[in-house]
TIGU-511789 format. One record per residue: residue in one letter; x, y, z of N, C-alpha, C in turn. Coordinates in steps of 0.001 Angstrom, whole numbers, plus 500000, padded with zeros to 6 digits. Example, Ala and Ser with C-alpha at 12.3 -4.5 7.8 and 13.67 -1.06 7.14 Angstrom:
BEGIN
A513190494310507800512300495500507800513200496700507800 S512850497750507080513670498940507140512900500030507870 
This chain:
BEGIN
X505468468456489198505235468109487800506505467614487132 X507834468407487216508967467753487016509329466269487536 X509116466140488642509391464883489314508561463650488589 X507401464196488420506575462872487485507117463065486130 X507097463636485515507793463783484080508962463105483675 X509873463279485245510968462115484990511246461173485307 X509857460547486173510035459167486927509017458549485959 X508324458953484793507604458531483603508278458057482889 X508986458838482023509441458837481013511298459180480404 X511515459347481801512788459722482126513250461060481537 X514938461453482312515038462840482164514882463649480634 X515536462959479677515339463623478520514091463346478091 X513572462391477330511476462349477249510723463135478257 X510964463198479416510065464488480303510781465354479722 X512009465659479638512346467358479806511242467354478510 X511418466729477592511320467243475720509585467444475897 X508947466348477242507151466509476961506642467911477367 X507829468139479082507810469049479131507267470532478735 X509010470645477661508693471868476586507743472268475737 X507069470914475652506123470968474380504729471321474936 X504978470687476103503137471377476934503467472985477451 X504891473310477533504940474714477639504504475698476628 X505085475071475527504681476286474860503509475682474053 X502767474517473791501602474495473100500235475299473282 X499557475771471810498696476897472230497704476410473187 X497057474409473108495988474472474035496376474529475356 X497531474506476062497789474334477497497075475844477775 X496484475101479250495795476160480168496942476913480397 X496729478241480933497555478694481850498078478484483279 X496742477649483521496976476726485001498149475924485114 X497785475107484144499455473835483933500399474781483001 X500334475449482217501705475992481317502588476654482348 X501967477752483825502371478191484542503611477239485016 X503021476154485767504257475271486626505001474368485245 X504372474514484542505887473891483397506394474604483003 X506185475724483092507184476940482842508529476438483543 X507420476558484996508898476285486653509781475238486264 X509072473905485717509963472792485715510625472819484816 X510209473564483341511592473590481963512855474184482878 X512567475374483431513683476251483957514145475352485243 X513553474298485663514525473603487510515062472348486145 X514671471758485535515367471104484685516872470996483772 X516171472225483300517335472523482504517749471934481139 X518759471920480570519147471333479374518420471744478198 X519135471197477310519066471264476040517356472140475459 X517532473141474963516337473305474418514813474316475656 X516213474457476917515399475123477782515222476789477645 X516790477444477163516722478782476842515367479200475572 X515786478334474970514973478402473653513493478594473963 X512792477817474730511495477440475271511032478564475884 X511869479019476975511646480189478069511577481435476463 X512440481380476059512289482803475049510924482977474365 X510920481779473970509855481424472544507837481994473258 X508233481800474728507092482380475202507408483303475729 X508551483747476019508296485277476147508189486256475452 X508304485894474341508009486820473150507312486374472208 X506450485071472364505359485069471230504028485583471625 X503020484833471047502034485433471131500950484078472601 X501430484660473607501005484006474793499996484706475638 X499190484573476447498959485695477187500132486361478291 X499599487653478398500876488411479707501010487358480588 X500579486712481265500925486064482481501678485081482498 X501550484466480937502444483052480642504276484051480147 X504543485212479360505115485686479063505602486185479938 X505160486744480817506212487335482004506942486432483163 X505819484807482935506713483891484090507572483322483123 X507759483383482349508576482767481328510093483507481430 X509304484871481443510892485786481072511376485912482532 X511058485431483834511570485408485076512108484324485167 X511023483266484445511946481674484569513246481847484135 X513218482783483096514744482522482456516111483142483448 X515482483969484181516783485061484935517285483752486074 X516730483052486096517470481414487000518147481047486108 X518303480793484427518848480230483736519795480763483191 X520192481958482934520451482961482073520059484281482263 X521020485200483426520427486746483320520850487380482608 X521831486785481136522180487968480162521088488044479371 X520815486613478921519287486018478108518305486425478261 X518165486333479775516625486901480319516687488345480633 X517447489446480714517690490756480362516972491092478841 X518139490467478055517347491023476289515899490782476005 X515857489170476153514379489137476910513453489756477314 X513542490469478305512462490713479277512851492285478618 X513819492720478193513767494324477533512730494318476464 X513119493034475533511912493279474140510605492850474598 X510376492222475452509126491939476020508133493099476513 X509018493600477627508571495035478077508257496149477243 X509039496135476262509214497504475268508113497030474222 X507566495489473958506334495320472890505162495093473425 X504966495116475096503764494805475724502755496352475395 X501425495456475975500387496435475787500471496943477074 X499653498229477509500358499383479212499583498802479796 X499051497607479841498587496930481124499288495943481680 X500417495721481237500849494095481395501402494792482945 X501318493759483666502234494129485173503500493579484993 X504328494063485097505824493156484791506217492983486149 X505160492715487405505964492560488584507059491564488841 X506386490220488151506828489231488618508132488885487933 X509051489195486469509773489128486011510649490590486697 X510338491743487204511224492485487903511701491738489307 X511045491473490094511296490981490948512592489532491004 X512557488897489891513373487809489605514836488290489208 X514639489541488568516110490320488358516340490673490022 X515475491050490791515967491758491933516518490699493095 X515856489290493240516057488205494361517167487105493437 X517677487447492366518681486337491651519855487222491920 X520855487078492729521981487416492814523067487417491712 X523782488844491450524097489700490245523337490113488867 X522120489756488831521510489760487706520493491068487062 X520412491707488494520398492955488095521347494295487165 X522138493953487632522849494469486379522895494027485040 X522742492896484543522362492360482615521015493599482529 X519954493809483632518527494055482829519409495636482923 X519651496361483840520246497561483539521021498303482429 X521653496658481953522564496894480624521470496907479579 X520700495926479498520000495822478215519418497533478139 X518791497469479372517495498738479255518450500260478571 X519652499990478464520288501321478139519502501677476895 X519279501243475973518653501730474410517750501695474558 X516870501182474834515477500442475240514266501528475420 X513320501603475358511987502647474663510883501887475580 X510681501879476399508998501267477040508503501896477454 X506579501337476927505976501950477596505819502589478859 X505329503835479037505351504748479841504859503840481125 X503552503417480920502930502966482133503387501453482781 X504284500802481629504753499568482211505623500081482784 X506673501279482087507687501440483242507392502224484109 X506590502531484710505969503149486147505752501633487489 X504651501163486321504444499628487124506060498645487678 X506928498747486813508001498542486956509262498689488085 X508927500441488049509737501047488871508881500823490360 X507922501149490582506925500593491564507559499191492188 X507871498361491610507849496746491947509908497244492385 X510342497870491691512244498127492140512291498956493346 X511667499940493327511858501125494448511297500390495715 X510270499142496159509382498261497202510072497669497810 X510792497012496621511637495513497143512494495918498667 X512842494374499248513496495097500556514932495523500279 X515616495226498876517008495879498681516634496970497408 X516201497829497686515920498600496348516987499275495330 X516991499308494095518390499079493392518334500658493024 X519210501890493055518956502775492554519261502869491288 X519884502386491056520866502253489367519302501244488411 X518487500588488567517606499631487851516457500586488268 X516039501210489266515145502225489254515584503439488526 X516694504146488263517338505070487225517107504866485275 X517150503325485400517253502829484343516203502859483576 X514815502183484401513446502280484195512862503497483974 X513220504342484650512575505908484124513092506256483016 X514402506220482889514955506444481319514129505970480267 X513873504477480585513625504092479429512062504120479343 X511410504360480218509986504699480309509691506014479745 X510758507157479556510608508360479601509733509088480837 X510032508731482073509126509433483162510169510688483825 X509505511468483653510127512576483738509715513522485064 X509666514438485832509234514571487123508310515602486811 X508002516319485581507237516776484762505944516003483627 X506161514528484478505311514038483523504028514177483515 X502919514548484473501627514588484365501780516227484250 X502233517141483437501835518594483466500785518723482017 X499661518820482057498913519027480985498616520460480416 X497746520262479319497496521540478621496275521263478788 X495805522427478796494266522506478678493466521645478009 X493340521271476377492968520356476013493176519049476754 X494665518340477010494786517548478055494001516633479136 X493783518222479670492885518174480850491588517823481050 X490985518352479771489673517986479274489388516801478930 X490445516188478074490507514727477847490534513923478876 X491174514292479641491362513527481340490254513382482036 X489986514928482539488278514812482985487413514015482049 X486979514067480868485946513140480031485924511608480241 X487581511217480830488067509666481108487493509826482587 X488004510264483271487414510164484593485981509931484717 X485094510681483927483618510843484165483262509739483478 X484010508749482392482927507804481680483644506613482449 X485303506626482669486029505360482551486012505069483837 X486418506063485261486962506330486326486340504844486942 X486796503928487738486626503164488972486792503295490337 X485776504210490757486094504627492808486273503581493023 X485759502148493231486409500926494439487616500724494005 X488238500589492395490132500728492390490590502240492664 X490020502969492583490494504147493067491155504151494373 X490122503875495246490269504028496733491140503024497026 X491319501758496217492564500723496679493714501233496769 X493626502152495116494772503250494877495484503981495807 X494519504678496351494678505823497284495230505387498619 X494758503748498862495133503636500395496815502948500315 X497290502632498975498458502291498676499413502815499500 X500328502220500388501313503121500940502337504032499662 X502944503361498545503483503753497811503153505288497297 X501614505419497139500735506654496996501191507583498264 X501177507662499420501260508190500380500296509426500312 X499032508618499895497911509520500262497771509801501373 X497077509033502676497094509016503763497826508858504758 X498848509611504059499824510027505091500040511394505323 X499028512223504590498921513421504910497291514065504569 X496537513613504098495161513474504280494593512076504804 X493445512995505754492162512160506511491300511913505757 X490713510837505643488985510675505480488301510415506641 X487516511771507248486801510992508353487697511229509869 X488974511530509867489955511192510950490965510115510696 X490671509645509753491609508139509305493025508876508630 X493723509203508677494608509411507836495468510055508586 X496571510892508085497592512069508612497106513468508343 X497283514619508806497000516251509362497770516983508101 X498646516057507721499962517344506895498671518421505979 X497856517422505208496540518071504268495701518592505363 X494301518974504581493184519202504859492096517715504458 X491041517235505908490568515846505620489615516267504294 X489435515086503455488567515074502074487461514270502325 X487125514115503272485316513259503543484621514132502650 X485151515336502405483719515678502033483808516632500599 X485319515925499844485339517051498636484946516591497970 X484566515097496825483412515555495898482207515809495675 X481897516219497191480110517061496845480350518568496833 X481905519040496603481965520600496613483063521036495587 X483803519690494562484964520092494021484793519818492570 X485204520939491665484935519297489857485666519210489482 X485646518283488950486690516972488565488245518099487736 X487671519046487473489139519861486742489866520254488032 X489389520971488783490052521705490138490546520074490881 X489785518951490733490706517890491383491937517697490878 X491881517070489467493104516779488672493968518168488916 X493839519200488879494761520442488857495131520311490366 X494396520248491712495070519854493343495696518945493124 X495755517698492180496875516869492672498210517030491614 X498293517135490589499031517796489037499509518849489730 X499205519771490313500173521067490547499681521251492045 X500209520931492795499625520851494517499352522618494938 X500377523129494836500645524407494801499917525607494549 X499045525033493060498628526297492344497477526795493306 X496576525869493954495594525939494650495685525461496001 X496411526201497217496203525607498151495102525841499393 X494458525206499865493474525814500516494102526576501960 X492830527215502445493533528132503199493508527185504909 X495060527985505266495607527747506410496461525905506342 X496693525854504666497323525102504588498917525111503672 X499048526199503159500310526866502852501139526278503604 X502683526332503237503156525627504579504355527449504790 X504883527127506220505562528120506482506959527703506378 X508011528740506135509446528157506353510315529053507101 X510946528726508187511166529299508789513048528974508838 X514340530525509232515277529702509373515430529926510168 X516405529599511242516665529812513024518322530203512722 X518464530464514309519788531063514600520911530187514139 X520502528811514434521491527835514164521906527028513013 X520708527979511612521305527721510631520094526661509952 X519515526099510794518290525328510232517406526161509916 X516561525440507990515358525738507932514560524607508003 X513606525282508532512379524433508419511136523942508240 X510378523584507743509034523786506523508091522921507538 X506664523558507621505608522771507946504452524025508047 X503470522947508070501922523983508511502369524216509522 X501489525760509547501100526336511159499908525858511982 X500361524898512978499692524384514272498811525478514727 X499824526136515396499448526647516487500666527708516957 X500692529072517685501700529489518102501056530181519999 X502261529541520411502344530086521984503257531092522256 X503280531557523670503966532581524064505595532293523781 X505848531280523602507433530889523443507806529836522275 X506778528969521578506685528285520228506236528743519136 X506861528493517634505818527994517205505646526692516329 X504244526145516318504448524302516697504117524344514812 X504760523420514219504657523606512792504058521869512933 X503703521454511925503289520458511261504660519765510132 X505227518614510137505866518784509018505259517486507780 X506181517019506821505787516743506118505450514932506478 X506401514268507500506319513478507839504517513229509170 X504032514377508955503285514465509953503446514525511344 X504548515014511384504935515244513245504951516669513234 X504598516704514652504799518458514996506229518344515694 X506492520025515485507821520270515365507358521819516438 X508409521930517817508288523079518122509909524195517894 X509505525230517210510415526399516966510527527327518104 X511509527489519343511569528502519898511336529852519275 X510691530538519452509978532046519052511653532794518848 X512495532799519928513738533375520106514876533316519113 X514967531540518677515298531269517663515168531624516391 X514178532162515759513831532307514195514365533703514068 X515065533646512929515686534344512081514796535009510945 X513941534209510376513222534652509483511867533923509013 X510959534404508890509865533343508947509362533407507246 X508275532863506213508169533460505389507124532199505169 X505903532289503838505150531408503657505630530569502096 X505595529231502707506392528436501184504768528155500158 X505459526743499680504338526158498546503398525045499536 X502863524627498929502015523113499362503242521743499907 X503105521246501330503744520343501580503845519182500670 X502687519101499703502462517775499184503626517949497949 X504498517576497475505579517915496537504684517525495420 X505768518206493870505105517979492470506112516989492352 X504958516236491431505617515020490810505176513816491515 X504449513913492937503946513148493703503161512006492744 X502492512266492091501915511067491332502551510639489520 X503841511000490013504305510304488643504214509181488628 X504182508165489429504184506777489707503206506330488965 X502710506894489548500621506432488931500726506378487277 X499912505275486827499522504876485421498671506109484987 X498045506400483996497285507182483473495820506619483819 X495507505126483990494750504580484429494462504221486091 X495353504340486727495294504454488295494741506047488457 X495305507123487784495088508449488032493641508641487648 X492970508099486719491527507923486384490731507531487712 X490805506468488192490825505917489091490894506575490432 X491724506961490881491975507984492132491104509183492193 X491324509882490858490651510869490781489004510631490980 X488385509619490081486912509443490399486684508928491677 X487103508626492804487208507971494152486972509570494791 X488062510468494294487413510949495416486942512300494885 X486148511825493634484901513025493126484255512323493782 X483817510959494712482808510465495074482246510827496805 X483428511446497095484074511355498281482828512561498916 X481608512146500008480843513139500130479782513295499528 X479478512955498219478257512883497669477227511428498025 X476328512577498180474952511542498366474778510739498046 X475012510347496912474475508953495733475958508385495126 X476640508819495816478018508199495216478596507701496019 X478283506666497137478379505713497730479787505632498338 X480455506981498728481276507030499776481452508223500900 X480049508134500929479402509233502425480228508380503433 X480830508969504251480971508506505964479573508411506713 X479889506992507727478721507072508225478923507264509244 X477272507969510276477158508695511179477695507888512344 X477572506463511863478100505378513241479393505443513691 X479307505080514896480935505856515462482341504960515750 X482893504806513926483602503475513852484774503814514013 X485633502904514761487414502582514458487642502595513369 X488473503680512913488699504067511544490515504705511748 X490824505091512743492277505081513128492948504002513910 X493978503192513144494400501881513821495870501899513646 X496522501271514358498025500718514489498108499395514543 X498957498870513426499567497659513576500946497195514085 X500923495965514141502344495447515193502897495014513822 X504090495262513695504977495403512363505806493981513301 X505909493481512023506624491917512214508483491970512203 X508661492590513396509957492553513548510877491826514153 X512164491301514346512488490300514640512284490190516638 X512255491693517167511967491407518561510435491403518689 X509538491608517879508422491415518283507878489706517959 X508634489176517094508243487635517069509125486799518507 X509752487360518513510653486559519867509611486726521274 X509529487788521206508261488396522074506788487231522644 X506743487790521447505463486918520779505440485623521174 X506781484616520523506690483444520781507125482981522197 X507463483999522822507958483812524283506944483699525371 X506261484785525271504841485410526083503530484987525516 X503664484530524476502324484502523405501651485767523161 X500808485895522313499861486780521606499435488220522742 X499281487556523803498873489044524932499707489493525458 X500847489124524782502647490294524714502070491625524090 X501149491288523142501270492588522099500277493761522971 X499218493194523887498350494278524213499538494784525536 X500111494467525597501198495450527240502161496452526387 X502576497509526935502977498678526811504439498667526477 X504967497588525520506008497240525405506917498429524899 X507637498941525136508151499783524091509221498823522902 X509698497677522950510208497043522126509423496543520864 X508122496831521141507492496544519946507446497827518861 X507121497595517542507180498694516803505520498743516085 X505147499788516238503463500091515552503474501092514358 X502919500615513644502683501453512370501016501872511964 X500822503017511588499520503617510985498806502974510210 X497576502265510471496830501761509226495487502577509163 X494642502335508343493072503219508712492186502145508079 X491124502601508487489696501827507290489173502242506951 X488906502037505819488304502528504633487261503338504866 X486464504192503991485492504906504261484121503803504304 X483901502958504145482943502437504370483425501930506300 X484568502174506496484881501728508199484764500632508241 X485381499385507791486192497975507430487846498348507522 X488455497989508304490060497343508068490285496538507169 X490681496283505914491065495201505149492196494723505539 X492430493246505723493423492758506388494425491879505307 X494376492224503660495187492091503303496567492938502930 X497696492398502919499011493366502888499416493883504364 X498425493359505554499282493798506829500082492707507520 X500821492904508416501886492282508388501668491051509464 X501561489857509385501751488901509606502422487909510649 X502195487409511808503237486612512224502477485195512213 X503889484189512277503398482896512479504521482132512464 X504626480898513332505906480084513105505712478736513638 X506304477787513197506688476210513539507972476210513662 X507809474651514720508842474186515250508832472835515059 X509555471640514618509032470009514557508149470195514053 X507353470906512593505881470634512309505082470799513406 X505369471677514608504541471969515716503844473368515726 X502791474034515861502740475736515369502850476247517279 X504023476899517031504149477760518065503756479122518119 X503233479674516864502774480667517301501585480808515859 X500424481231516122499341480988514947499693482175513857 X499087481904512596499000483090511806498240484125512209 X499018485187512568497932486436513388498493487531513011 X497280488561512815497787489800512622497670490408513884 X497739491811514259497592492371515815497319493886515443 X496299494068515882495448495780515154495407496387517062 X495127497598517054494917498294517781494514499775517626 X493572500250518586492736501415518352492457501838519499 X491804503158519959491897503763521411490542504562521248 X489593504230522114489188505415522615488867506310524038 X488713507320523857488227508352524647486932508448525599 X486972508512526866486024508211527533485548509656528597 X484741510648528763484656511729528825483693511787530265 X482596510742530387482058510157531186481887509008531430 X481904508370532481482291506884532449480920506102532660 X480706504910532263479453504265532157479784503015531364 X478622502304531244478328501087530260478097501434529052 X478993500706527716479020500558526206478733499905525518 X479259499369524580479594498086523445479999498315522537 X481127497210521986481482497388521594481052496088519815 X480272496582518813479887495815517554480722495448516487 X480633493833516491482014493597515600480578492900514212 X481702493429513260480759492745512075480726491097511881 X481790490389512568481852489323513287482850489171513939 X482620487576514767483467487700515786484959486812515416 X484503486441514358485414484853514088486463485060514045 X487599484443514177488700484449514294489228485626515237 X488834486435516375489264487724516552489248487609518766 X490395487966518810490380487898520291491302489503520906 X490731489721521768490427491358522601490950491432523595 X492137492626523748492487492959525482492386494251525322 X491244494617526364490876496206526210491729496682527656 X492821497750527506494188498216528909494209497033529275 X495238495881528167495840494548528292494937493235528771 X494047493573529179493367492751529910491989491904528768 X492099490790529155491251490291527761490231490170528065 X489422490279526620487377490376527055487487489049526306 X486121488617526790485609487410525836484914488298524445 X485139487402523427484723488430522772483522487711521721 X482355488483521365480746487956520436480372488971519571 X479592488844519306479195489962517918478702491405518519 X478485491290520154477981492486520551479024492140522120 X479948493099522570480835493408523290480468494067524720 X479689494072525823479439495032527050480784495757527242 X481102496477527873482214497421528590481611498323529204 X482624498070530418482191499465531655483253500369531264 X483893501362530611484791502547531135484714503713532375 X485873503224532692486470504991533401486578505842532373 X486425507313533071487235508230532335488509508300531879 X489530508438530332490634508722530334489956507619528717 X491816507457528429491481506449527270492089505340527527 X491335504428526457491384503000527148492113502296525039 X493052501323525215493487500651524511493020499513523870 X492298499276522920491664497703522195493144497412521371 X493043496451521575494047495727520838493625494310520236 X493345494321519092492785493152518594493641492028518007 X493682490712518461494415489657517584493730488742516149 X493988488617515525493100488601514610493790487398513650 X492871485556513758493539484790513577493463484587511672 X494543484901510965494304484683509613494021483198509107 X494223482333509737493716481076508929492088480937509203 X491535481742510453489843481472510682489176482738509601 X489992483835509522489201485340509441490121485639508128 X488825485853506947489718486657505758488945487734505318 X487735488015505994487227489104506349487743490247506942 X487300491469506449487740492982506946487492492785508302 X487735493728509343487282494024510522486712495415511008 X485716495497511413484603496477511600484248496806512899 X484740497861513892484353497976515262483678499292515551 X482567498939515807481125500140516148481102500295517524 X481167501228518172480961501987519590479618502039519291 X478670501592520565477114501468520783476892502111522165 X475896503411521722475350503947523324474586502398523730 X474643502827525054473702501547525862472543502484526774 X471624501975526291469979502337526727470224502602528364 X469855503860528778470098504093530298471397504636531067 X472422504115529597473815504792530464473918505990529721 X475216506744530805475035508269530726476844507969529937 X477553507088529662478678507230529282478758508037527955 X479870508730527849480294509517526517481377508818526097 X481604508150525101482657507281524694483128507732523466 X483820508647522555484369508546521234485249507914521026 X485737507712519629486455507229518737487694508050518924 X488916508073519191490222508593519074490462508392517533 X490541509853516805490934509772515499489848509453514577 X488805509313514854487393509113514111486741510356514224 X485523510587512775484526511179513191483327510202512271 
C-alpha cells in the first residue's frame, strides 16, 4: 500500500493521503490496519502524531493497539507513554498482545514501557493479559513482567474471596460461564492444567482425573479447589515431604512403597524413587497444585474454566467421555534445530524411528477425542523457491496389545495424514486394517498442514471374528 501511495502521488502526497485514511472515521479496519504499517515504514513529518492520535482516540481496540506498536518502530519513548495511557484507559477486554510484543522484538525498547509503567494504574485483567503475552515470549523480560503486576495490582493473593464474593462468582458462572472457551482455557499450556490432571487418561497423574467431577461437585466447592488448592484435598492426594540423609527434601504424592523405595509422584509429574534407608523424616504437606496458580486468569477466563468443568461428566452437559476407544494421549515432535536437519535429510519417516535426537512433548485431545492442530509445532522449509520439506506437523500415540489379532484403526478423515505404525508405513483411508502382536506398537502420524486444518480423531475398532484385545495407552 505504501509503494502505490508513492509511485501515485509521490512521497510527501502519499505519506499526507496516507495519514488521512489512517485515522479517518469511515476507513475499515481492513485497510486502516496496513496504513497503520505504512505511516510507521514511511515515516516523516506528521507520523508520531498519527500513530498517537489513534492510539488514544476513540478507534476500535484493534486499530489502537496496532497503532501503539506501530509507534515502538518509530519512537519507544513515545510509544511507551502511549501504550501506558492506552492500557490504563482501555475497557478489561482489550488484548494488548500485539503492542506488548512490539516492546519485546524492538531492540532496547523494553525498557521506555518499564519506565513509563512506574506510576501507571491498569486494569487488572489487561494486566494479566499482558503479563501472559511477557512471561511466553522466547526472551522473557523479568523486570517488564515485574512492572505489569505492579501496575495491574496482581498480587499472589489475588483471587482470595469472601463469601459474598463467592456467591457472586458462582451466579457468573451459572448465567455467564462458556465450557467450549473454558476448555480452550484449560488446555492452555500457560494454565498448566493438564499437566497434572487427566480427562479420561489425557493429561498428567500429579491430580486426581476430572472426567467425571461436574456430575458430583458444585460450582462453590469448584471455585474453592482451585482458589485455595489445599483447603480441600481429596484423598490419597495430599502430597508427602520427605528429608533424607543427604540433606534433600522432597515433595510428591505417594505412588507406591516397596521393600526398599518409596516412589513419590512430583510436581513436574515424574516419579521419584526415595531409598527407605535414606529418609530422615517423612511428614504429610499441602496440595501439589500451588496457590496463586490462577492469578493469570481474567475474572472472565475463570468464569469460563470453572463452567467447563461443572460440565465435565454430566449427562446433558455435553462433555461426557465417550465409550469409544480414542487416542486421547499424544506426543509431538517439537521443532528443534536437530530435528529439522533430520527431517530434511531423511525426510518425514525420520520422525517414526527411535531417534533419541529428536525431542517429544505431551499433547492430549480434547474430551470430545479430536487433537486440535492449532498452536502445535510446525516444520517446513524452501530452498531456490523449491519446498524441501512440506508444512507438517508429526503426532504420535501407542497402543497396547494383550492378545494379538486383526483391528482398525478409524480416522475422522484421511486427508492430508500419512502413518508408520513400529516405523513402518501403512497406506492410510478412513478405515485402517492392522494385524498386532502382543506388546505395544507406535502410530506416528504426519499430518500435512497445507491439505488438513481439521482436528485429528483416531478410533480403535474390534473386528468381527477377531479375538485381539487392543487398548489405548493412556486412554479410557
Amino acid at each position: 500500500m505504501a509503494a502505490l501511495a508513492i509511485g501515485s502521488w509521490g512521497v510527501k502526497e502519499g505519506r499526507d493521503r496516507l495519514q488521512e485514511v489512517a485515522k479517518s472515521e469511515s476507513t475499515k479496519v481492513s485497510t486502516r490496519l496496513p496504513a497503520i504499517d505504512s505511516v510507521a515504514a514511511i515515516g516523516g513529518p506528521g507520523t508520531i502524531e498519527t500513530l498517537r492520535t489513534i492510539a488514544n482516540g476513540e478507534y476500535d481496540a484493534a486499530a489502537r493497539v496496532h497503532a501503539a506498536a506501530a509507534l515502538v518502530k518509530v519512537d519507544a519513548g513515545i510509544a511507551a507513554s502511549t501504550t501506558t495511557k492506552l492500557l490504563a484507559s482501555a475497557d478489561v477486554q482489550l488484548d494488548p498482545a500485539h503492542v506488548i510484543t512490539a516492546f519485546i522484538e524492538q531492540k532496547d525498547a523494553a525498557p521506555a514501557l518499564i519506565k513509563a509503567l512506574k506510576d501507571a494504574k491498569l486494569p487488572t485483567d489487561v494486566a494479566k493479559r499482558a503479563v501472559r503475552v511477557a512471561k511466553s515470549s522466547a526472551k522473557p523480560n523479568a523486570e517488564l513482567v515485574a512492572a505489569l503486576r505492579t501496575a495491574g495490582g496482581i498480587r499472589g493473593d489475588a483471587w482470595r474471596l469472601s463469601a459474598e464474593q463467592t456467591r457472586q462468582l458462582v451466579e457468573e458462572i451459572a448465567t455467564k460461564g462458556d465450557a467450549a472457551r473454558g476448555e480452550a482455557i484449560y488446555r492452555r499450556k500457560d494454565t498448566a492444567c493438564l499437566k497434572c490432571h487427566a480427562i479420561g487418561g489425557a493429561g498428567g497423574q500429579v491430580g486426581p482425573d476430572i472426567s467425571s467431577i461436574g456430575g458430583s461437585a458444585q460450582l462453590d466447592y469448584l471455585v474453592e479447589s482451585i482458589l485455595e488448592p489445599s483447603k480441600k484435598i481429596k484423598e490419597n492426594y495430599n502430597s508427602v515431604v520427605v528429608q533424607t540423609d543427604d540433606g534433600k527434601v522432597l515433595t510428591g504424592v505417594l505412588v507406591r512403597q516397596t521393600d526398599k523405595d518409596l516412589i513419590l509422584r512430583n510436581a513436574e509429574d515424574q516419579e521419584i524413587a526415595v531409598p527407605l534407608k535414606s529418609i530422615e523424616e517423612r511428614s504429610n504437606g499441602l496440595s501439589l497444585m500451588p496457590l496463586g496458580l490462577t492469578d493469570s486468569l481474567t475474572r472472565d477466563e475463570l468464569i469460563d474454566v470453572v463452567k467447563f468443568m461443572s460440565q465435565l461428566g454430566k449427562v446433558d452437559g455435553g462433555y461426557t467421555l465417550s465409550k469409544a476407544k480414542l487416542l486421547r494421549r499424544w506426543q509431538v515432535l517439537e521443532n528443534t534445530k536437530e530435528a529439522g536437519e533430520r527431517l530434511r535429510r531423511d525426510r518425514v519417516a525420520a520422525a517414526a524411528t527411535n531417534d533419541a535426537g529428536l525431542t517429544w512433548s505431551p499433547v492430549y485431545s480434547t474430551v470430545a477425542g479430536v487433537l486440535p492442530l492449532d498452536g502445535l509445532p510446525t516444520f517446513g522449509a524452501k530452498w531456490n523457491n523449491l519446498v524441501t520439506l512440506p508444512s507438517v506437523t508429526i503426532v504420535r500415540g501407542e497402543l497396547q496389545v494383550t492378545t494379538p489379532g486383526e483391528t482398525k484403526l478409524a480416522l475422522n478423515t484421511p486427508i492430508g495424514v500419512s502413518l508408520w505404525v513400529d516405523g513402518k508405513p501403512v497406506t492410510v483411508a478412513a478405515e485402517i486394517p492392522l494385524s498386532l502382536t502382543p506388546g505395544r506398537h507406535k502410530l506416528t502420524f504426519a499430518i500435512d498442514r497445507e491439505k488438513r486444518t481439521e482436528p485429528l480423531r483416531v478410533e480403535v475398532l474390534d473386528v468381527a471374528g477377531s479375538a485381539a484385545n487392543v487398548q489405548v495407552v493412556g486412554g479410557k
